[in-house]
N, C-alpha and C positions, 0 to 999 in steps of 0.2 A: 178339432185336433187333427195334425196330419201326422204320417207316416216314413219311414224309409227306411227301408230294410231290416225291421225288428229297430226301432229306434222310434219311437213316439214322444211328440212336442205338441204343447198348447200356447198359444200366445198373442196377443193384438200387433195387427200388423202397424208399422209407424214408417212410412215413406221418408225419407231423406234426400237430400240434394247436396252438390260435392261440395257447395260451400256450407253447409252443414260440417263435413269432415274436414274442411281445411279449419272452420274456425275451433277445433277439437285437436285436429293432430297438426297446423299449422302449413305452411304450402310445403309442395315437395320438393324434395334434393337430394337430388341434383334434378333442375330443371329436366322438363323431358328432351331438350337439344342437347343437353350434356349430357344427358344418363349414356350409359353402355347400353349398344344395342346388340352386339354379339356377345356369345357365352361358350363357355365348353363346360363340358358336365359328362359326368361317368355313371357308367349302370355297375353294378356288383350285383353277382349272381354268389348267396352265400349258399351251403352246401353242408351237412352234417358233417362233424368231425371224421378225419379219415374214410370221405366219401366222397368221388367226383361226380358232379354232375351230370347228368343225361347229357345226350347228341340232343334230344328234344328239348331239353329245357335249354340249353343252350341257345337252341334255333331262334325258339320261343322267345326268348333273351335279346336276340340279334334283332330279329323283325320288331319289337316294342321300340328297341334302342333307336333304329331306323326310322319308325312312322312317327317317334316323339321330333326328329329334327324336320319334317314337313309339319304335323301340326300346332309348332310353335311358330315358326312363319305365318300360317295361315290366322292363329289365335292373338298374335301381333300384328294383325292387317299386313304384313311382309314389312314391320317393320324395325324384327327382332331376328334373328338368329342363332338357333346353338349346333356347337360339333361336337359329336358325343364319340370321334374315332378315339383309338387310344394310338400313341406314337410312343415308339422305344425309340429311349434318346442315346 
């Protein structure tokens, strides 16, 4: 039996190979020369009703937002990108 974090699982382990999963969910698409490789994406910091946020959690907020657009480069071998700024348009 293992463990994680208050969360226990038993099971036999069964290795698989990715044509296992293609011949299950079928190839994928958009090939990976078509797929998108940049993204933009947004953090929302919510906040009790009729409550703003801390200067800290804010920070806190800011620096996540920040280290998520290096290590999705790095978790893409640099071959993905996202921009998490926000623009007023």
């Amino acid at each position: 039996m293992a463990s994680c974090r208050g969360i226990a699982f038993n099971g036999r382990r069964q290795d698989l190979t990715i044509d296992d999963i293609i011949a299950v969910e079928g190839e994928r698409e958009p090939a990976s020369a078509e797929a998108p490789k940049a993204f933009n994406m947004a953090f929302v910091l919510v906040a009790k009703q009729g409550k703003s946020p801390s200067r800290a959690s804010l920070d806190k907020l800011d620096r996540i937002r920040r280290r998520w657009e290096s290590y999705f480069r790095e978790a893409t071998d640099f071959h993905g990108s996202v921009d998490t700024r926000l623009r007023v348009r």
